[in-house]
C-alpha positions as CSV (number, residue, x, y, z in Angstrom):
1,X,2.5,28.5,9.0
2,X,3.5,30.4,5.7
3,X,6.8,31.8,6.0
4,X,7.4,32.6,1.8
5,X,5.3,32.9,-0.9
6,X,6.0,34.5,-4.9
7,X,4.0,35.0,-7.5
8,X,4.9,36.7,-11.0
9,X,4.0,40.3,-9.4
10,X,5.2,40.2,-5.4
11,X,7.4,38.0,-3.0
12,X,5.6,37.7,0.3
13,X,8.1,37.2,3.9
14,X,6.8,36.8,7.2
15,X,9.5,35.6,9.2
16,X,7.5,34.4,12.4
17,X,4.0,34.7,11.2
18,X,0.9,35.0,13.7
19,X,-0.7,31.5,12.3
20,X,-4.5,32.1,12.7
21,X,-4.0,35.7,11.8
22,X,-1.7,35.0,8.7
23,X,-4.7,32.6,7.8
24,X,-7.0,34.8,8.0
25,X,-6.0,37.5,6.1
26,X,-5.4,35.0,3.0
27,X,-8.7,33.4,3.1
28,X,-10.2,37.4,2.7
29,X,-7.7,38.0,0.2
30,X,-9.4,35.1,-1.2
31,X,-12.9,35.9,-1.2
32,X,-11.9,39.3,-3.0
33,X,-13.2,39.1,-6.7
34,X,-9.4,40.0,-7.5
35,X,-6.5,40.4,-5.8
36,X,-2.4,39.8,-4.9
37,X,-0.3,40.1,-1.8
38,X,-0.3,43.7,-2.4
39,X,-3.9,42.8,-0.7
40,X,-2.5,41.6,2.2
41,X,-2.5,43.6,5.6
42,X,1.3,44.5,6.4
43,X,0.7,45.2,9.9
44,X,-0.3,41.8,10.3
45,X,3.2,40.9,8.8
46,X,6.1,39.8,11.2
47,X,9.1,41.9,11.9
48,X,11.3,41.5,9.4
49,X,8.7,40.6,6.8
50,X,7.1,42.1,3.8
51,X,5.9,42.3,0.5
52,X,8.3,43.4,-2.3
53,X,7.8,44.0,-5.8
54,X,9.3,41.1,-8.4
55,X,10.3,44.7,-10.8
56,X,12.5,46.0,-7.7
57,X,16.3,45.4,-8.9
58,X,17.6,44.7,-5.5
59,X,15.6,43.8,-2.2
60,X,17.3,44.4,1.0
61,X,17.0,42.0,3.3
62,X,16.3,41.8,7.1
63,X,18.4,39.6,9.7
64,X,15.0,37.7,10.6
65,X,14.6,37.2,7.0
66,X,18.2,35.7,6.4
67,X,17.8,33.7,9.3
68,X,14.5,31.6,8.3
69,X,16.3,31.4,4.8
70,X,19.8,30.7,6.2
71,X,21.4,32.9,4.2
72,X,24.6,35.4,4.9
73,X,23.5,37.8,1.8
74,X,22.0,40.7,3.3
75,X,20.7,42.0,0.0
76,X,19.7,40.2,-3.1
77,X,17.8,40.3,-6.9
78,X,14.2,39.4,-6.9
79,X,15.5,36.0,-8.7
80,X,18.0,35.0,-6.0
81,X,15.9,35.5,-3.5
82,X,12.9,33.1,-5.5
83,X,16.2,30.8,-5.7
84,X,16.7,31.4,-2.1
85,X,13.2,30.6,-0.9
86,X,12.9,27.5,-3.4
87,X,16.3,26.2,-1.2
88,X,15.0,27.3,2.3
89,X,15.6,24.3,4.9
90,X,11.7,24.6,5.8
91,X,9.3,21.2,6.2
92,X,7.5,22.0,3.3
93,X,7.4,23.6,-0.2
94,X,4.3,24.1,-2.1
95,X,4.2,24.5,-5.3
96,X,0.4,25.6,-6.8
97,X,1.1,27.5,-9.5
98,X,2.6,27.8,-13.4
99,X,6.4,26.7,-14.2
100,X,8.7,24.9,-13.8
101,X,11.0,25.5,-10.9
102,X,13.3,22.1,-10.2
103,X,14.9,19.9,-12.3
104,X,17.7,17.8,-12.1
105,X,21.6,18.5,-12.3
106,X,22.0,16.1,-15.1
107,X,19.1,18.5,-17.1
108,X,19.6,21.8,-18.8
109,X,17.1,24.9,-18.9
110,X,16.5,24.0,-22.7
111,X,15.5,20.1,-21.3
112,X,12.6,21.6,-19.1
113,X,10.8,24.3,-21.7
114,X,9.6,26.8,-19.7
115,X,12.3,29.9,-20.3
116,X,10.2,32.0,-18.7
117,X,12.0,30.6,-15.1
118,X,15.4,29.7,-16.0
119,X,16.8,32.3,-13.7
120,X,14.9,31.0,-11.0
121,X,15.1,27.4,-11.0
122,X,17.2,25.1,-8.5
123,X,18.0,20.9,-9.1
124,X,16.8,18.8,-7.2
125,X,19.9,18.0,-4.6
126,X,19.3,22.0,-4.2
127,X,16.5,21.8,-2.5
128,X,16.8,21.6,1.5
129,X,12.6,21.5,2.0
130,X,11.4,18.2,4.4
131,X,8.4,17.7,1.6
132,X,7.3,19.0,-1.4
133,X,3.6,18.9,-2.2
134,X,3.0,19.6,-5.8
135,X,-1.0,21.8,-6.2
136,X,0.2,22.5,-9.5
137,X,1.4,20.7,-12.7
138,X,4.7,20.4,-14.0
139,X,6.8,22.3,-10.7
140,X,9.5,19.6,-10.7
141,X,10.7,17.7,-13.8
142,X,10.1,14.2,-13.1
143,X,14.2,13.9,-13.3
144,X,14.2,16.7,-10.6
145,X,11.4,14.9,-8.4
146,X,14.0,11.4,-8.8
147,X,16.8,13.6,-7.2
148,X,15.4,15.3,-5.0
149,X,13.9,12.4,-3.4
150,X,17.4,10.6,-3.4
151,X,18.6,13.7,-1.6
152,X,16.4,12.6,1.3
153,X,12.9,15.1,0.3
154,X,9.9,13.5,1.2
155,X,7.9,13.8,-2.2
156,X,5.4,12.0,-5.0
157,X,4.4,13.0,-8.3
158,X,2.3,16.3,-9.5
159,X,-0.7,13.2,-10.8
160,X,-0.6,11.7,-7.2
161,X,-0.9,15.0,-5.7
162,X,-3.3,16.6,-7.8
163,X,-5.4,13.7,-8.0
164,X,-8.0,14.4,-5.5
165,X,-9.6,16.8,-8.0
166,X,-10.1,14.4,-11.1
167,X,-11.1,12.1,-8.3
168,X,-13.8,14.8,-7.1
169,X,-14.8,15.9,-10.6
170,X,-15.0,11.8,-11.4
171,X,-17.8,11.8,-8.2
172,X,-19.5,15.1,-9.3
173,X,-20.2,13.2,-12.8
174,X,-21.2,9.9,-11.7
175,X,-23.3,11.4,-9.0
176,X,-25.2,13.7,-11.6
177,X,-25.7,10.9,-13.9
178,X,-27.5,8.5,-11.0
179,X,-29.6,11.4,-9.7
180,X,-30.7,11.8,-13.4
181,X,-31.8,8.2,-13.6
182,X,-33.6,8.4,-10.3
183,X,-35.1,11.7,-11.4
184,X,-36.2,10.0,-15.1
185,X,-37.6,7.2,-12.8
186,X,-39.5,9.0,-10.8
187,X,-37.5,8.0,-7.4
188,X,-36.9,11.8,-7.3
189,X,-38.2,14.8,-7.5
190,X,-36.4,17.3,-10.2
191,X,-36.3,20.1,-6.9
192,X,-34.7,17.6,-4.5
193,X,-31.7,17.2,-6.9
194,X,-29.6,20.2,-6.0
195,X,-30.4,20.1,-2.1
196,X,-28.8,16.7,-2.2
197,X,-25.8,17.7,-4.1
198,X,-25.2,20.1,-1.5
199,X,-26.0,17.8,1.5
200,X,-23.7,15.4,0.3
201,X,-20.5,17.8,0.0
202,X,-18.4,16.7,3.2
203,X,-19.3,12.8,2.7
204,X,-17.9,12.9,-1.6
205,X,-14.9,14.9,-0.1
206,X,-14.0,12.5,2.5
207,X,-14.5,9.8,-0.1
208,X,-11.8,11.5,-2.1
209,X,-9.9,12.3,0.6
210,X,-9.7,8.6,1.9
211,X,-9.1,7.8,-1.9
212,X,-6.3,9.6,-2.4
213,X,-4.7,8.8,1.2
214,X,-4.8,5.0,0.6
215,X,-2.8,5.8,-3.1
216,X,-0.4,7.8,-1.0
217,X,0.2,5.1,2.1
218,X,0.9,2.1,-0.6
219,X,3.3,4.1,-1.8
220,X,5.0,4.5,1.3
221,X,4.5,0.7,1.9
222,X,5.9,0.3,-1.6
223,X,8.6,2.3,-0.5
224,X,9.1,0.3,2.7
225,X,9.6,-2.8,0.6
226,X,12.0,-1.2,-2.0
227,X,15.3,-2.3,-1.2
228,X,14.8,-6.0,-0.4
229,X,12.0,-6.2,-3.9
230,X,13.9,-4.2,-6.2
231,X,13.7,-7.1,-8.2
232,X,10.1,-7.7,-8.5
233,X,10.1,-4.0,-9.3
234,X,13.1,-4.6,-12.4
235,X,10.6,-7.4,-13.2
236,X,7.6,-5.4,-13.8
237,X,9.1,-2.9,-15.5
238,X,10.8,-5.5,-17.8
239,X,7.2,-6.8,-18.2
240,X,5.5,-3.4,-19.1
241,X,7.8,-3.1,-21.8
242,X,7.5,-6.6,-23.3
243,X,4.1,-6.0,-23.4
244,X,3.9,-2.5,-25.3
245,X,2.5,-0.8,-22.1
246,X,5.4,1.2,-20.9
247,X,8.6,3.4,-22.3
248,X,10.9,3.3,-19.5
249,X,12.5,6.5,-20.8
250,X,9.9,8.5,-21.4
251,X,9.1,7.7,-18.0
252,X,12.3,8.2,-16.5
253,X,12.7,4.5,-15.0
254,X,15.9,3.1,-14.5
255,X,17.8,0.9,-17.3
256,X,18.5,-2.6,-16.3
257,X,22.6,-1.1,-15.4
258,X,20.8,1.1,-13.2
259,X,18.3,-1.1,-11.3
260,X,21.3,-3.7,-11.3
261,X,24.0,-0.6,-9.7
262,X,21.3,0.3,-7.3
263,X,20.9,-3.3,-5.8
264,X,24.2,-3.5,-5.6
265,X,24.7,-0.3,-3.3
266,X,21.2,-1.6,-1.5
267,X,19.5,1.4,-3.0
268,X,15.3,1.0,-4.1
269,X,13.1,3.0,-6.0
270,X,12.3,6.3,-4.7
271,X,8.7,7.8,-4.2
272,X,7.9,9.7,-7.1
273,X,9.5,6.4,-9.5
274,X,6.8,4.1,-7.2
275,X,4.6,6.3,-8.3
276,X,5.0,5.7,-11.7
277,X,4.7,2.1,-11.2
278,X,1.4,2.3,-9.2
279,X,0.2,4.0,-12.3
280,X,1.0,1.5,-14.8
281,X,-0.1,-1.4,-12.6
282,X,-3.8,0.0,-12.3
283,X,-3.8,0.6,-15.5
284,X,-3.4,-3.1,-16.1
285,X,-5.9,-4.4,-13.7
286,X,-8.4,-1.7,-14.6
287,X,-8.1,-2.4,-18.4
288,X,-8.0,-6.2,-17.6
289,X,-10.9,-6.6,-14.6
290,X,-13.2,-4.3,-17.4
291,X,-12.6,-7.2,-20.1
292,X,-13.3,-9.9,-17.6
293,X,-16.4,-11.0,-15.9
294,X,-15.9,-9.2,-12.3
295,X,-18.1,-6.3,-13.1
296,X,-20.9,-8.5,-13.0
297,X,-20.0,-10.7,-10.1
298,X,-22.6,-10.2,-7.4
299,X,-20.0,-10.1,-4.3
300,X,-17.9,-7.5,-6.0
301,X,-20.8,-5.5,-7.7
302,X,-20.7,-4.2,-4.1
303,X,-17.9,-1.9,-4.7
304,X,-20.3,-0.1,-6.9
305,X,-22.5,1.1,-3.8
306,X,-19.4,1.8,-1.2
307,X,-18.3,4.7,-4.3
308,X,-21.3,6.1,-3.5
309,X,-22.3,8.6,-0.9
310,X,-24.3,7.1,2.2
311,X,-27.9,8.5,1.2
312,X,-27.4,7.4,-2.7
313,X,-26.6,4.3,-1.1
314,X,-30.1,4.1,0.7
315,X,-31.9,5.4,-1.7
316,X,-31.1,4.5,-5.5
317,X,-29.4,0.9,-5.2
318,X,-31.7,0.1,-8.2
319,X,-31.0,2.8,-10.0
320,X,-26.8,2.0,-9.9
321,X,-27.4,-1.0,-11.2
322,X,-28.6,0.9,-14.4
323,X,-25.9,3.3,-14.2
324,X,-24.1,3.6,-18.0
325,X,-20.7,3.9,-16.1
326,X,-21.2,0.4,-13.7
327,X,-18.8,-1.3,-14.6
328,X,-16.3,0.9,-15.0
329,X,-16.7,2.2,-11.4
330,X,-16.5,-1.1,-10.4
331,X,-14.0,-2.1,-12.4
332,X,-11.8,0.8,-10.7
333,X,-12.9,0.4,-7.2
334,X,-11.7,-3.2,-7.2
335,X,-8.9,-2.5,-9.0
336,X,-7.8,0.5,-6.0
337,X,-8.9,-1.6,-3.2
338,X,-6.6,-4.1,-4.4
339,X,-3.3,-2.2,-5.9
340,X,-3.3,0.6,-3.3
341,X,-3.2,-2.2,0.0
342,X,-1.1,-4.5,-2.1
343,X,1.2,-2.6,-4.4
344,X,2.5,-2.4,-7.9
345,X,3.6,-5.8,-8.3
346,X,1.5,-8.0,-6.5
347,X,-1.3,-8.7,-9.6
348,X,1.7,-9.3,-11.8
349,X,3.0,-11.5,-9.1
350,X,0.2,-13.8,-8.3
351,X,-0.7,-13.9,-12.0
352,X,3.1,-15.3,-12.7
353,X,3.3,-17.5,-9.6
354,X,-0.3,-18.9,-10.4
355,X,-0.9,-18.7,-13.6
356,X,-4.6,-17.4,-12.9
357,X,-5.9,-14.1,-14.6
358,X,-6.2,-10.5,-12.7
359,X,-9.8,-11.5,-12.5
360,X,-9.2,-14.5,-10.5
361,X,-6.7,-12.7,-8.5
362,X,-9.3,-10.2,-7.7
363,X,-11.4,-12.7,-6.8
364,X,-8.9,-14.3,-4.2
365,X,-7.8,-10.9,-3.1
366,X,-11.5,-10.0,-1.9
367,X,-12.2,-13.5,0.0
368,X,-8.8,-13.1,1.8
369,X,-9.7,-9.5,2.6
370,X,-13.0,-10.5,3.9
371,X,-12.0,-13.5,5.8
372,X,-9.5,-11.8,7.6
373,X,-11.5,-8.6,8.2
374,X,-8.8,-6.6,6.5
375,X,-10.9,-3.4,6.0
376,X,-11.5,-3.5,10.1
377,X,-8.2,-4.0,10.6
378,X,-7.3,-1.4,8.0
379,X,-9.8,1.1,9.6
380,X,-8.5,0.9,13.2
381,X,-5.1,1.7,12.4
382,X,-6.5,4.7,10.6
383,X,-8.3,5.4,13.5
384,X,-5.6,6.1,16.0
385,X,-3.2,8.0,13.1
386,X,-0.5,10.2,14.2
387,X,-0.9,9.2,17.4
388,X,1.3,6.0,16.7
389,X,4.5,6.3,15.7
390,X,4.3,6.3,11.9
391,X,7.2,3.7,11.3
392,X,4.9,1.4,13.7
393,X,1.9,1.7,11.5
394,X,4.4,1.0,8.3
395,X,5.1,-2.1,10.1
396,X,1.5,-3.0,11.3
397,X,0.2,-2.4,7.0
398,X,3.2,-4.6,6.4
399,X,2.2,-7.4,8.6
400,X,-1.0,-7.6,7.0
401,X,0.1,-6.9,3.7
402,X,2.3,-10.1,4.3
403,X,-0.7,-12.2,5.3
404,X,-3.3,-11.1,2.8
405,X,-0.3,-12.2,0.2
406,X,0.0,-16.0,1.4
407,X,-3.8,-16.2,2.1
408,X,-4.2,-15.0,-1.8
409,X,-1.7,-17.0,-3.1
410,X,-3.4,-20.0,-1.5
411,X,-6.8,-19.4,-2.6
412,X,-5.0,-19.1,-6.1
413,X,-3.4,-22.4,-6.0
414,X,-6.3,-24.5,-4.8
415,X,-8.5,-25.2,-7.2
416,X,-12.1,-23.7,-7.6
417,X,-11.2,-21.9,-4.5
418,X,-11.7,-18.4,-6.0
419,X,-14.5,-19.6,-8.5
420,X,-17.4,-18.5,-6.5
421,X,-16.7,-15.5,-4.1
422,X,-19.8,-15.8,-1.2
423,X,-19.2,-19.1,-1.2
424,X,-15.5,-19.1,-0.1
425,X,-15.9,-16.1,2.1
426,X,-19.2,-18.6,4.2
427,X,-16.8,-21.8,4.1
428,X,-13.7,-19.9,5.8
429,X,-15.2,-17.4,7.6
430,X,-16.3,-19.5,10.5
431,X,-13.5,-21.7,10.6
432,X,-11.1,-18.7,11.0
433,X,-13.2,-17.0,13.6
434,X,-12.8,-20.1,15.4
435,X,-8.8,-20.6,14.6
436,X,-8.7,-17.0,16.4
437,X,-10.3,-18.2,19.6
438,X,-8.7,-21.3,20.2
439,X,-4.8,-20.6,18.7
440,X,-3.5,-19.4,22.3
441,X,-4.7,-22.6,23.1
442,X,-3.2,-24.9,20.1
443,X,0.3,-22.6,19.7
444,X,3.6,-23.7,21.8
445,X,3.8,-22.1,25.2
446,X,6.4,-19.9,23.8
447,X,4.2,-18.3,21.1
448,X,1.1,-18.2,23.2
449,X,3.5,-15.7,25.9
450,X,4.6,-14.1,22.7
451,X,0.9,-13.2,21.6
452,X,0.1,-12.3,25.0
453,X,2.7,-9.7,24.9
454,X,2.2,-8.4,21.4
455,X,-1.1,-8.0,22.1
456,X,-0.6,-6.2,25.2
457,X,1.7,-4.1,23.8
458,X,-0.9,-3.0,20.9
459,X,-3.5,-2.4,23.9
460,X,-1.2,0.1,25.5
461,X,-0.8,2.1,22.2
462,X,-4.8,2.6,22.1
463,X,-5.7,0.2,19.5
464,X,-9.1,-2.2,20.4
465,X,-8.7,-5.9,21.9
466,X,-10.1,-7.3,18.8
467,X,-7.6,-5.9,16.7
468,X,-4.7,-6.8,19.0
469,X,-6.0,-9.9,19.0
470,X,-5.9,-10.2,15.3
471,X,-2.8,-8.8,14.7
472,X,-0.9,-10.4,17.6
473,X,-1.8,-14.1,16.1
474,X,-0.8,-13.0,12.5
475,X,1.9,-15.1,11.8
476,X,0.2,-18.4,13.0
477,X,-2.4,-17.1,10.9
478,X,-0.5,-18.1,7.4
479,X,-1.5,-21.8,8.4
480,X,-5.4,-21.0,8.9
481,X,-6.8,-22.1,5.1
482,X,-5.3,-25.2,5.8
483,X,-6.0,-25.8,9.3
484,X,-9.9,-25.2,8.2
485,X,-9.8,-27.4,5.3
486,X,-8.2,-30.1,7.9
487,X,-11.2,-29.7,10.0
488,X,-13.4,-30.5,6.7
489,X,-11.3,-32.9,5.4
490,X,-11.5,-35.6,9.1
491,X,-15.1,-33.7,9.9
492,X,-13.5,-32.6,13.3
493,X,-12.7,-29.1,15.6
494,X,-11.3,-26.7,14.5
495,X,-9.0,-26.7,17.5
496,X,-8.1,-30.3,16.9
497,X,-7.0,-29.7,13.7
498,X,-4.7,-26.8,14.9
499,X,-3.4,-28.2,18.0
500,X,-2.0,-31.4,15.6
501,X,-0.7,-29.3,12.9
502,X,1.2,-26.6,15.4
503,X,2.4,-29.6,17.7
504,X,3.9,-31.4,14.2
505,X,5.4,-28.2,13.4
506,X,6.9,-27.6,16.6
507,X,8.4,-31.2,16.9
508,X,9.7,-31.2,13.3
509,X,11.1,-27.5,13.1
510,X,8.5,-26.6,10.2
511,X,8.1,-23.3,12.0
512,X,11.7,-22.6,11.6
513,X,12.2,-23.6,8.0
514,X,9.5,-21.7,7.0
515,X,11.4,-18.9,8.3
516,X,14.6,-20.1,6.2
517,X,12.5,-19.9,3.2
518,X,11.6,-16.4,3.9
519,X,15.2,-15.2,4.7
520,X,16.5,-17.1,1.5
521,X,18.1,-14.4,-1.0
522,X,16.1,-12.6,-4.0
523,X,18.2,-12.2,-7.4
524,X,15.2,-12.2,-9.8
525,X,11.9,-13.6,-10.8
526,X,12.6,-16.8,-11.0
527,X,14.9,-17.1,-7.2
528,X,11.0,-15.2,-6.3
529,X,9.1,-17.5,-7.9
530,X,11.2,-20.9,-6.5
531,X,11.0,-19.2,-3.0
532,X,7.6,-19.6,-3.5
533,X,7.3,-23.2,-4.8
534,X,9.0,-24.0,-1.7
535,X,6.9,-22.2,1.0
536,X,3.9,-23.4,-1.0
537,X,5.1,-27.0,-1.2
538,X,6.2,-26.8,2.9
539,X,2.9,-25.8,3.8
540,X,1.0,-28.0,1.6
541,X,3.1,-31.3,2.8
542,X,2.6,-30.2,6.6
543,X,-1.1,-30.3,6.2
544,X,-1.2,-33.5,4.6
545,X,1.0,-34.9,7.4
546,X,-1.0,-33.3,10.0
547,X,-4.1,-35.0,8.3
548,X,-2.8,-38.2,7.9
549,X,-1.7,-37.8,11.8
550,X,-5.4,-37.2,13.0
551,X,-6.8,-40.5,11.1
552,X,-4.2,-42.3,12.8
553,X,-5.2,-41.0,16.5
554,X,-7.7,-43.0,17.9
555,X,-7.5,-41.7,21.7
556,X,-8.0,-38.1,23.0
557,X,-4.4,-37.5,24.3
558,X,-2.3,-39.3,21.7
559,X,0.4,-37.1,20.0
560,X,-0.4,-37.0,16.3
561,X,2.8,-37.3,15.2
562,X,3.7,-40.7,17.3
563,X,0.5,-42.1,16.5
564,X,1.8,-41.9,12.5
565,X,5.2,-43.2,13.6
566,X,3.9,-46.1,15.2
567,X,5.1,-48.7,12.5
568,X,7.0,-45.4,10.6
569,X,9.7,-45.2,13.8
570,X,12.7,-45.3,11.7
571,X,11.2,-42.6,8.8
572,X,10.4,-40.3,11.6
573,X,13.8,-40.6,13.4
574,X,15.7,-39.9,10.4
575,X,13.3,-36.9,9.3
576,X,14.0,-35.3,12.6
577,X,17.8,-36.0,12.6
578,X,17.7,-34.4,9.1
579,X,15.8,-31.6,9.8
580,X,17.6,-31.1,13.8
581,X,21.1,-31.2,11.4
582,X,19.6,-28.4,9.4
583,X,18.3,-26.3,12.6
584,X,22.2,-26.3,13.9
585,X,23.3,-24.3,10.3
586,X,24.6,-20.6,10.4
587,X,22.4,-20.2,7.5
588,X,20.5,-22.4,4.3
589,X,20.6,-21.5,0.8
590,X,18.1,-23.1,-2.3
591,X,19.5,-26.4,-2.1
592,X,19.5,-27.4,1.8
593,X,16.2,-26.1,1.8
594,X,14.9,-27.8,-1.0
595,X,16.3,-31.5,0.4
596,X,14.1,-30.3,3.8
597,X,10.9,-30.0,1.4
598,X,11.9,-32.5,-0.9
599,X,12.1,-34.8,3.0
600,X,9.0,-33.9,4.4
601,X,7.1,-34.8,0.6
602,X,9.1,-38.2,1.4
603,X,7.5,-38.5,4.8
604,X,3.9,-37.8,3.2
605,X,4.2,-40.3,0.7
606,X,5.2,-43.2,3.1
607,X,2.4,-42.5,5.4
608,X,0.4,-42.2,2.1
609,X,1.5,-46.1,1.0
């Protein structure tokens, strides 16, 4: 409901507005060729409310209207009451017009450059609005937006929320330029051209729409993961700069004091500086996947028809392909499916850890994706919305997040894994679908109850039995590459394989120190990068042990870890003395866990000799 409104000529208050009416009356004001709220019907206005002239010099005001503003004053200048409304603890503010009305404490009028609103602007920590949603350009100094959000306002950027309608005029182009191809083709006729401009309206506006919603959620996942990877986000700016991409000043970023004094009071990056970063990291993809060879791989060339609306989809598929713009479109559509589920940093991240390109991580990105189903699993949680708590869909994205990262990471570090895109989507594909089925089965009694209840749990909430399913097995899921390339490896189940590697797991506390290695401490790139080694090197040595295992089992029921001790008693006993010594710590640091690798690699080696 619209409580306030101003504009240079009137200020507009309807204390407890009639909704639909109040709606009503604006969209006819709208339709008029020209109008203002001098336009709008006052006896539809609340008591209390009105319309009052920006030229009066003093505007008295009502007790309803002091109460939804929560102010004592009971008269006041056209400009304190503009400041009055800017402050007003409502849930949210809108700005869709010209200037510049918030900026920070730190900034003076003569900073922001619009004079014209001096009188009527507030700082950031001034504002008492849940949200603000920025129509316009320029409303809030980018200083401002940083404040305001660390004053606890829900807010972006003006470019995050104004770009639904570059992303709606990029549609309206692209559109126009295949129907022109089909038309010089002869696929369709010159009067059919405008008629499916217009059919197509709602399905190019929920494109945008779910466009602009996905850029919005990773920056609330971003967000989510601000505090504990404030580093990786130091990191990246740190990297933009090296590399001539980024001014960290112009941009308003913190210095490295600043990133360092807000770690050290446990403070992240707030929405609107997450924006930035989004920005900047697509940038880099885009600019990098357009110089590589992805716009022409076939898998991913299928991007190019999802940007598409349905019956352009059905009908012109030839004609894309001929498209001027083709592999720019697909050049962005990869680079948004993959920065907007996965943050700024991950690209930079995998790149690093790797050393592969952003093509190849592109590459890895869309067979994990696919292989897991992400864009179903994605889909559903959409599907139920604000009917779930919106802190447990946070934590649902983040769970996924989490697994698309490892499953990436490990396509990355295998090699020729990522080469060929079909081909690595066909070899996993099955072998997963099968991991899913039989991992209540292969787990320890104790997970398998802990699945059971997870997935119950998402049942009861409304989402489908094949997601619960999904999500529910998630983190057993980290192991399923490997499990799979087990089952190629000794040509057998896929159950076998997961039964032996989750039974050696359980019996040697890999479980647990894979959990260790998650909880260890995150100063910089470098503690991210050797937290990585070691989870990588963990995972790596468990599957060859649980290989080696299997070649040594020759009867149905034999455990696969005493049937690679048999001869090995004494390497096993001490392993598990070691690793049973390290399960009794209060906690593990670098170097404990390190010797726990460094033990297992031992144990892989002897069963290798």
């Amino acid at each position: 409901k619209l409580l306030a409104a101003f504009d240079h000529r009137h200020i507009f208050l309807d204390p407890t507005p009639d909704v639909a009416a109040s709606y009503a009356e604006r969209e006819r004001m709208f339709a008029l060729p020209r109008s203002s709220w001098d336009d709008y019907d006052r006896k539809l206005i609340s008591a209390g409310g009105g319309i009052f002239p920006r030229s009066a010099k003093v505007i008295t005001l009502s007790p309803q209207i002091r109460a939804v503003l929560d102010i004592e004053a009971e008269q006041l200048s056209p400009v304190e009451l503009i400041r009055a409304i800017l402050g007003a603890p409502v849930e949210l503010l809108w700005n869709g017009g010209i200037g510049t009305y918030v900026k920070a404490e730190s900034e003076t009028n003569a900073d922001v450059g619009d004079r014209a609103n001096n009188a009527n602007r507030l700082n950031g920590n001034q504002l008492r609005c849940k949200i603000v949603g920025e129509g316009g350009n320029l409303g809030l100094t980018q200083r401002g937006r940083i404040e305001a959000a660390q004053s606890g306002v829900l807010l972006n950027t003006d470019a995050i929320d104004n770009s639904a309608g570059v992303d709606t005029s990029d549609h309206e182009v692209n559109i126009k330029i295949l129907l022109n191809l089909a038309i010089a083709g002869g696929a369709l006729a010159p009067g059919e051209r405008d008629d499916l401009l217009v059919a197509m309206t709602d399905e190019v506006a929920d494109l945008v729409i779910f466009d602009n919603y996905r850029q919005n959620l990773a920056i609330s996942l971003m967000r989510a993961l601000s505090i504990d990877r404030i580093g990786a986000k130091q990191h990246f700016v740190r990297w933009l700069e090296q590399q001539g991409l980024l001014d960290r000043q112009l941009e308003f970023l913190p210095s490295e004091e600043e990133f360092n004094e807000r770690r050290a009071r446990g403070l992240g990056l707030t929405r609107p500086e997450l924006a930035v970063l989004l920005a900047y990291s697509k940038i880099h993809a885009y600019n990098s996947l357009l110089d590589s060879a992805v716009p022409e791989d076939p898998y991913l060339s299928k991007e190019l028809a999802l940007y598409f609306p349905t019956p352009l989809r059905e009908r012109f598929a030839n004609e894309m392909q001929a498209h001027p713009l083709r592999r720019e479109i697909i050049a962005t559509q990869v680079t948004n499916s993959m920065v907007n589920r996965m943050g700024a940093t991950f690209v930079l991240r995998m790149q690093e850890d790797t050393g592969q390109s952003v093509a190849e991580v592109a590459k890895a990105y869309t067979i994990a994706r696919e292989v897991l189903r992400a864009r179903e699993l994605w889909a559903e949680i959409d599907r139920l919305g604000d009917s779930v708590d919106f802190h447990r869909q946070i934590d649902l994205l983040l769970r996924i997040w989490n697994l698309m990262r490892n499953m990436t990471r490990w396509l990355l570090n295998a090699p020729g894994a990522a080469s060929d895109i079909a081909q690595s989507v066909e070899r996993y594909t099955g072998g997963f679908e099968q991991l899913l089925q039989v991992l209540p089965r292969a787990v320890s009694k104790a997970d398998a109850v802990q699945f059971q209840n997870e997935n119950r749990a998402l049942q009861s909430l409304g989402y489908s039995e094949a997601f619960a399913q999904i999500i529910s097995q998630l983190p057993a899921l980290v192991a399923a590459f490997d499990i799979i390339e087990v089952a190629f490896e000794l040509d057998c189940q896929v159950e076998r394989a997961a039964k032996a590697y989750f039974s050696i797991g359980e019996q040697l506390h890999l479980k647990w120190l894979a959990e260790q290695i998650e909880k260890l401490p995150v100063e910089g790139r470098w503690h991210a990068h050797a937290r990585g080694v070691l989870r990588d090197e963990l995972y790596a040595q468990h599957r060859a042990l649980t290989a080696q295992a299997l070649r040594r089992c020759s009867k149905p029921k034999q455990d696969p870890l005493q049937a690679w001790a048999e001869g090995r008693e004494s390497a096993l006993s001490y392993t598990q003395t070691m690793f049973g010594e390290m399960h009794a710590l209060v906690s593990m640091d670098y170097p404990t866990v390190s010797v726990g690798v460094r033990r297992l690699s031992q144990l892989v080696a002897i069963g290798a000799a």
